[in-house]
C-alpha positions in Angstrom: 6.9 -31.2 -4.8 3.6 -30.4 -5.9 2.4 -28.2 -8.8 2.8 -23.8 -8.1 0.0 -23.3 -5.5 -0.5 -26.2 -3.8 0.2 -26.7 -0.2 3.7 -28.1 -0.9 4.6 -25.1 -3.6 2.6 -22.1 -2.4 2.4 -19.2 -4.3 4.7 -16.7 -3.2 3.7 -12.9 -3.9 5.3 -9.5 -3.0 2.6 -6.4 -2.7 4.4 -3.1 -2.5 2.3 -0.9 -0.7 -0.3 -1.1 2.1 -3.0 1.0 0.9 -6.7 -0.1 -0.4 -5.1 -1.4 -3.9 -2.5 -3.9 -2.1 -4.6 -5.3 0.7 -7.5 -5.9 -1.8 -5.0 -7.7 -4.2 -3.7 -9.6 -0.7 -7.2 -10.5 -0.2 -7.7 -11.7 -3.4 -4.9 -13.7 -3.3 -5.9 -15.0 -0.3 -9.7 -16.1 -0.7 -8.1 -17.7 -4.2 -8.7 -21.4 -5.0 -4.4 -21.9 -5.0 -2.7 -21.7 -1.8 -0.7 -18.0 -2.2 1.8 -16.6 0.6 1.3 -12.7 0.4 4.1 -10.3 2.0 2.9 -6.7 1.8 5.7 -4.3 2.2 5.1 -0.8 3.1 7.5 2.1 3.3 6.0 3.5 6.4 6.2 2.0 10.0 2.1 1.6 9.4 -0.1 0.2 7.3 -3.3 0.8 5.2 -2.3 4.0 3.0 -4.5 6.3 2.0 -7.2 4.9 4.5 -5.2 6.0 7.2 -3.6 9.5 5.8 -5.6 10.4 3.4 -9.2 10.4 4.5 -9.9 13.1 6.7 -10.8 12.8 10.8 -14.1 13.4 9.8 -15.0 10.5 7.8 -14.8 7.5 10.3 -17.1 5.4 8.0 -15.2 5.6 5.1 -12.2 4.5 7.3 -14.0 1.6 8.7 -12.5 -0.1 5.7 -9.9 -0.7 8.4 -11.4 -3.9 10.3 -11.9 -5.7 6.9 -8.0 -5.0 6.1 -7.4 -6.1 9.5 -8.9 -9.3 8.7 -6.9 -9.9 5.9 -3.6 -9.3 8.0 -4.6 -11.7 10.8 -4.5 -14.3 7.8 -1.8 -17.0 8.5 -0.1 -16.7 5.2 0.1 -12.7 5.6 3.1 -11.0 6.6 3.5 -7.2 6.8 7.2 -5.5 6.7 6.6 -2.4 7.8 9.8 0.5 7.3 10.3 -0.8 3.6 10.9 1.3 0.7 11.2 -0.3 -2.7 14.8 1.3 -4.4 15.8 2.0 -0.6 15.6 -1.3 1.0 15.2 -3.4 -1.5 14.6 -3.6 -5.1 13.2 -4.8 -7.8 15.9 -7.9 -9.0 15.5 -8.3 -5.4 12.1 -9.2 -4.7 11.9 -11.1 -8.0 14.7 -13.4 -7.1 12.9 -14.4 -4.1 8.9 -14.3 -5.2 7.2 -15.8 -7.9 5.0 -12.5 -8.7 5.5 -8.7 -7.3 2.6 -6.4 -7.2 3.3 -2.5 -7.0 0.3 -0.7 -5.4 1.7 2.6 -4.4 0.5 5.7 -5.2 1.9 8.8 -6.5 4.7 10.1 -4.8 4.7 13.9 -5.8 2.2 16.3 -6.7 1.6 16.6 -10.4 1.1 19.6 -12.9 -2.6 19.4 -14.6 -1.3 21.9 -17.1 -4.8 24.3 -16.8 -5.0 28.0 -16.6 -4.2 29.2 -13.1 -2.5 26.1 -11.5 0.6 28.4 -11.2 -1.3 31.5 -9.2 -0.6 32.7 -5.6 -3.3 30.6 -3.7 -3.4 27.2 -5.7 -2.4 24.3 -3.7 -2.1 20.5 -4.5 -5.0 18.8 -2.2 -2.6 16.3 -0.9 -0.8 19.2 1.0 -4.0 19.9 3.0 -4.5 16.3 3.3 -1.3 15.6 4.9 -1.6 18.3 7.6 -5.4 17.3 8.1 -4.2 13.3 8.3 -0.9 14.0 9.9 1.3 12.0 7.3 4.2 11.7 8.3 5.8 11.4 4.6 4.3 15.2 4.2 5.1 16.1 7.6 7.6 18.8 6.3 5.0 20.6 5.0 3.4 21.6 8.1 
């Protein structure tokens, strides 16, 4: 068997997380002078993050990002496992038994305080509440 990256012994890497961060560390990986097998698990049905639910309808240039991510997932040593939460599905000791590197690139989950005057008044709202009803995420769709 050849050497770790080589046709024979590719690199095998787990990204966690669809969004900008993960498929520019696939495509990293990818366009690298080692052969690297990339699976990108994502724990929505749907790829590309924040390109997809968190840039508003209004802004189709900044999603064009899209088509270069598509790129990178029509890569023959790309797989995407949609419907895949990490501590749900599958965890940690899990994914390091079976890759040689695991790369998180999620985002935050929750809101957080900022801990400045008048966060707590009638009226002030996290922007990722507005985002998910302008984006229709469906992990904020309770919200609506």
């Amino acid at each position: 068997m050849g050497g770790l990256g080589t046709a024979l012994n590719p690199l095998r890497v787990a990204i966690v997380g669809s969004g900008p961060s993960g498929f520019y560390a696939a495509e990293a990986l990818l366009q690298a002078p080692i052969v690297a097998e990339v699976d990108v698990l994502e724990r929505l049905p749907v790829p590309y993050g924040l390109v997809r639910f968190g840039v508003a309808p209004d802004h189709p240039k900044l999603k064009s990002v899209i088509q270069v991510f598509e790129q990178v997932a029509a890569h023959d040593r790309f797989r995407f496992f949609g419907h895949v939460a990490l501590g749900r599905d599958v965890s940690a000791t899990e994914l390091a038994a079976h890759y040689h590197a695991v790369i998180v690139a999620t985002g935050a989950s929750a809101d957080r305080k900022l801990g400045i005057p008048g966060e707590h008044l009638a009226g002030v709202h996290a922007a990722s509440r507005r985002r998910a009803r302008m984006s229709r995420s469906p992990i904020h769709c309770e919200r609506w």
